[in-house]
C-alpha positions in Angstrom: 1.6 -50.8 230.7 4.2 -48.1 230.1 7.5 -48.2 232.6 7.8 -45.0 234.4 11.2 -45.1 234.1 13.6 -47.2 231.6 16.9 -46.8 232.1 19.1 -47.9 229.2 22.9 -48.9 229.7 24.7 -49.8 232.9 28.6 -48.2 233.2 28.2 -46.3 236.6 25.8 -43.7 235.3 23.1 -46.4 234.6 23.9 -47.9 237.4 23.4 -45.1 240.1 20.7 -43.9 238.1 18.8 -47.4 238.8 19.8 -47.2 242.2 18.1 -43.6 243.0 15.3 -44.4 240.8 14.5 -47.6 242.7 15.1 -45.9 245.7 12.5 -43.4 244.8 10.1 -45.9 244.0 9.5 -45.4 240.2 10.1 -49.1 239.7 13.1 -48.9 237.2 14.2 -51.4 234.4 17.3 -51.6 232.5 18.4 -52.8 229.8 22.0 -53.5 230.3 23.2 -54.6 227.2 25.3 -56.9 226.5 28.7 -55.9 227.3 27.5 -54.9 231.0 29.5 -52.7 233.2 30.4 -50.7 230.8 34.4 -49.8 230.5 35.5 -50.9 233.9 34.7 -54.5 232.9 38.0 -54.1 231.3 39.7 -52.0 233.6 42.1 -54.4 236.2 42.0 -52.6 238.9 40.3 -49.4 240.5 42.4 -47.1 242.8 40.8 -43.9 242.5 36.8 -44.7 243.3 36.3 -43.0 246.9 35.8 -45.5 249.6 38.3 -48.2 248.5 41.4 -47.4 250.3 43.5 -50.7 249.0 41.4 -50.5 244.9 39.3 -53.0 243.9 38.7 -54.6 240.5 36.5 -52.9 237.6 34.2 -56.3 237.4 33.8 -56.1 241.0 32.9 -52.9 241.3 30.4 -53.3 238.6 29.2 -56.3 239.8 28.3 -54.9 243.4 26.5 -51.6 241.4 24.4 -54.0 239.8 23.4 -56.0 243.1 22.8 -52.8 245.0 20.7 -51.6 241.9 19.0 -55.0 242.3 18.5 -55.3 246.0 16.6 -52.5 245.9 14.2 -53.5 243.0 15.7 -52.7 239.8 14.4 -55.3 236.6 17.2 -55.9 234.4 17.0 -57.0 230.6 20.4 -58.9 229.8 20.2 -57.7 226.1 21.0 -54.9 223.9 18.2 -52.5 222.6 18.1 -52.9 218.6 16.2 -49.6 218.0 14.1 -46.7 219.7 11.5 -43.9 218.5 11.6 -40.9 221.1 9.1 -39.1 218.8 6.1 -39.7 221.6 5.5 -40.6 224.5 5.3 -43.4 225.6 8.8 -43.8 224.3 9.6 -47.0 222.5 12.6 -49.3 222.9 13.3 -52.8 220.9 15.3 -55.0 222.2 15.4 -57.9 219.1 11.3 -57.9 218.5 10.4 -57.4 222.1 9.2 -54.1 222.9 9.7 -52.0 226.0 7.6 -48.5 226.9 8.2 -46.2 229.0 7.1 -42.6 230.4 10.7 -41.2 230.9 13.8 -42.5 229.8 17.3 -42.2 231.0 20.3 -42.7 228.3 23.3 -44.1 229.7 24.8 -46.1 226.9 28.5 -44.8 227.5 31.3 -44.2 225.1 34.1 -46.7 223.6 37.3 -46.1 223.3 38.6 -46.6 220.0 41.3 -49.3 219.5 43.7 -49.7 216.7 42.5 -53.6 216.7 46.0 -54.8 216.0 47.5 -58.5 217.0 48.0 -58.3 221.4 45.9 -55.5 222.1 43.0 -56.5 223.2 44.3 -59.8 224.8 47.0 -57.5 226.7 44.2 -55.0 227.8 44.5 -54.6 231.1 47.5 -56.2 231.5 49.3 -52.9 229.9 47.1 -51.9 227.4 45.1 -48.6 228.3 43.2 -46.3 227.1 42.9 -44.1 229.7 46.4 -42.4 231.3 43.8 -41.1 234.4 43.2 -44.3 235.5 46.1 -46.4 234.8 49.4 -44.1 234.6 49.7 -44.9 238.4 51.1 -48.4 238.1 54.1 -47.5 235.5 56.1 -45.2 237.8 59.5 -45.3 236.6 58.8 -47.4 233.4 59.3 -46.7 229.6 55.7 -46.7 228.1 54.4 -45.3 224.5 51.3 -44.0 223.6 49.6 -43.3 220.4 48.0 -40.4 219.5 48.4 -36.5 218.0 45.6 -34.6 218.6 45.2 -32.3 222.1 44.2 -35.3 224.4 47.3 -37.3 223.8 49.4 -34.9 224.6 47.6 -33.5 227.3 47.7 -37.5 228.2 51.4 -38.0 227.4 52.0 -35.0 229.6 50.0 -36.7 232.5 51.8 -39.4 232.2 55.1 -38.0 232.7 54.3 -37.5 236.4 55.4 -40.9 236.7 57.0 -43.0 233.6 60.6 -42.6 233.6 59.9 -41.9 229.6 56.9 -41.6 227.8 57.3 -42.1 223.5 54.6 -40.7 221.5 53.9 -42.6 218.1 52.3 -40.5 215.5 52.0 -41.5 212.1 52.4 -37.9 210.2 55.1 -35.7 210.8 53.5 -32.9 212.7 50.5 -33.2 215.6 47.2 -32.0 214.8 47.2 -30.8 218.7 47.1 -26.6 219.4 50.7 -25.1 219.4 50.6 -24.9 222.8 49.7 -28.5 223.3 52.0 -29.6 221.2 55.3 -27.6 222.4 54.7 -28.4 225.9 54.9 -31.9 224.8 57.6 -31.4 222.4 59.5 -29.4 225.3 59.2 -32.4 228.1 62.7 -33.7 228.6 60.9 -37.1 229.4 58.6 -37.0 226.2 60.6 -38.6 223.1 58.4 -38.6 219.5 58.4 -41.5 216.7 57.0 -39.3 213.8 55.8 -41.0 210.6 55.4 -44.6 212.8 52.6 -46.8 213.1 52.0 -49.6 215.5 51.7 -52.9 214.1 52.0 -55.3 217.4 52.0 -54.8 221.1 54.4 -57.6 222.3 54.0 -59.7 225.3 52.9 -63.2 227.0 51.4 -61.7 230.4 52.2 -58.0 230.3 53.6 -56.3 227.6 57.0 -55.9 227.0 57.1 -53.9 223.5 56.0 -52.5 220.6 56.2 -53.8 216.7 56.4 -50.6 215.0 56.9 -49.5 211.5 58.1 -46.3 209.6 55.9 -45.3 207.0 57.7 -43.7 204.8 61.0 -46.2 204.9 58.6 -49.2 205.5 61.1 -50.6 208.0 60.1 -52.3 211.2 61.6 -52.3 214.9 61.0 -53.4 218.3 60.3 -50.5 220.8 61.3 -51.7 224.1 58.1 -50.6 226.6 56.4 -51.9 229.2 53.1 -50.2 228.8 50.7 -49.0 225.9 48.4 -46.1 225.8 46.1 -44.8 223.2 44.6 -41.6 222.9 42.9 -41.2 219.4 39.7 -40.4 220.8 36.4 -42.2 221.9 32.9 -42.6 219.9 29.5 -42.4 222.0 27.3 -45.0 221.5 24.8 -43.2 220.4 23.8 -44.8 216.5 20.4 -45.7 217.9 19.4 -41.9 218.5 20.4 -40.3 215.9 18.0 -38.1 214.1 15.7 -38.5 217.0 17.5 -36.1 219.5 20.2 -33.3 219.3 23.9 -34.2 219.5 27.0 -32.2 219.2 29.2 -32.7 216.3 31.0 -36.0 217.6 28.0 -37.7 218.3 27.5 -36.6 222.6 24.0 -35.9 223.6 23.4 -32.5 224.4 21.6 -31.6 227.7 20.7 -28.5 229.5 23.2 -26.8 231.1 23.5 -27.8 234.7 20.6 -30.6 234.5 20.7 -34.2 232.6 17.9 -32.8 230.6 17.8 -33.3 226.5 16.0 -31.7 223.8 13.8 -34.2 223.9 11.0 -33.7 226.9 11.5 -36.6 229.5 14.4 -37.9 227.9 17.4 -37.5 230.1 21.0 -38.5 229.7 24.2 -39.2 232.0 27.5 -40.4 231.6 30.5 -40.7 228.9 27.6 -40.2 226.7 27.4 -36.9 227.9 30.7 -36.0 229.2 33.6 -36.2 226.6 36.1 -34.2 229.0 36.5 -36.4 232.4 35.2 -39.9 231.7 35.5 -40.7 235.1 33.6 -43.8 236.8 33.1 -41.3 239.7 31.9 -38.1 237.5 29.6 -40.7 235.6 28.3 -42.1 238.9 27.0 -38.2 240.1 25.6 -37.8 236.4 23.7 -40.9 237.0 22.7 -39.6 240.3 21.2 -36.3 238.8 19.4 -38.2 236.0 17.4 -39.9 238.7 16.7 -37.2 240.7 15.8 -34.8 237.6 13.5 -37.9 236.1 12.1 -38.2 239.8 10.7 -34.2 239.9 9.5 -34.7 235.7 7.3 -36.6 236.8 5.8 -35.6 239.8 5.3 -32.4 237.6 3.8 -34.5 234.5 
């Protein structure tokens, strides 16, 4: 027997979603994947989530989601789904050969941010190593930290982070941004913005926290130490969304598309919510009230179907 709903992901917006859903007695299941929580699992800690006056840690914040999802009858599927075909309903999920139906579905497979995958960043994640100035840029007031990046978010990023580093060194590898004009000359005007054209990273530096940068000139080839004590990137984030294509509309960088105003897709009783969505805030908290609306928009489908 077909689900009535099948939520699939579990950042915030999966995570709320199950909650309503539950709440509204359809019975939900997930399928949380593997990597559960989405990106707050790697996030240290959480100051800006209303109703947490001293922070509290991504995993636990997650973690208590997913037992209020639970408590209040959500199923959940510790696995990742290997394939889907939205061409009818019931709409069919794989996870490895096991299939799942399902009259409505609700998308909430997130984005990743993309990393450079050099030597100390992903152990130093967390511990320094950001990818997102919005939620982290807080806890290097008055420190020297670089980020990576040319296009309109990293400056727009750099810029935000000014608010509180004492100096804030954008590494670009070419020799002009591919940012607007404006984007760029605001950063280029900052008087705490300093730029390393032509210069790659090669090695964040560090035991516990990071302490610098290995970084290399491209066009002399000659390596030096860049003395910061955090790291940002900004070169952009890819939906996870490889499972869908073809089957339901995206925008050019791979984002579902929904209705304006409503978590509806072009595909009838498919809905979506979260960074898989939203490529402007990619907030926990935005995500959440995405996931929120998915339920409640899945809720009246199908009392109307």
């Amino acid at each position: 027997m077909a689900e009535k709903v099948l939520v699939v992901g579990s950042g915030p917006a999966g995570l709320t979603a199950a909650i309503y859903a539950a709440r509204a007695d359809l019975d939900p299941l997930m399928i949380e994947g593997m990597e559960r929580g989405g990106q707050l699992m790697l996030t240290t800690e959480v100051e800006n989530f209303p109703g947490f006056p001293d922070g509290i840690m991504g995993p636990e914040l997650m973690d208590s989601m997913r037992k209020q999802a639970e408590r209040f009858g959500t199923r959940i599927v510790s696995s990742d789904v290997t394939k889907a075909d939205l061409s009818s309903r019931p709409f069919k999920v794989w996870v490895g050969d096991d299939l799942y139906e399902a009259e409505s579905l609700i998308i909430s497979t997130g984005a990743s941010a993309r990393w450079l995958g050099i030597p100390g960043e992903s152990r130093l994640r967390g511990y320094g190593v950001s990818a997102c100035a919005t939620c982290d840029g807080f806890f290097f007031r008055d420190r020297d930290i670089a980020i990576v990046g040319g296009g309109d978010s990293a400056m727009e990023e750099a810029l935000f982070l000014t608010k509180f580093a004492s100096k804030v060194t954008i590494v670009h590898r070419r020799e002009e941004f591919r940012a607007s004009k404006i984007m760029s000359q605001r950063a280029l005007d900052h008087p705490k913005i300093e730029v390393l054209w032509n210069t790659t990273v090669e090695e964040v530096l560090g035991d516990d926290l990071v302490t610098g940068l290995r970084v290399k000139n491209v066009k002399t080839g000659e390596s030096s130490t860049l003395p910061v004590e955090g790291f940002f990137l900004a070169i952009g984030h890819d939906p996870n969304t490889n499972i869908f294509q073809g089957q339901i509309d995206l925008d050019p960088s791979g984002y579902i598309i929904t209705d304006p105003g409503s978590s509806k897709t072009s595909v009838d009783g498919v809905f979506a919510a979260g960074d898989v969505v939203d490529h402007y805030y990619q907030q926990a908290i935005t995500a959440a009230g995405m996931g929120c609306r998915a339920a409640i928009d899945v809720e009246h489908w199908l009392n109307q179907t």
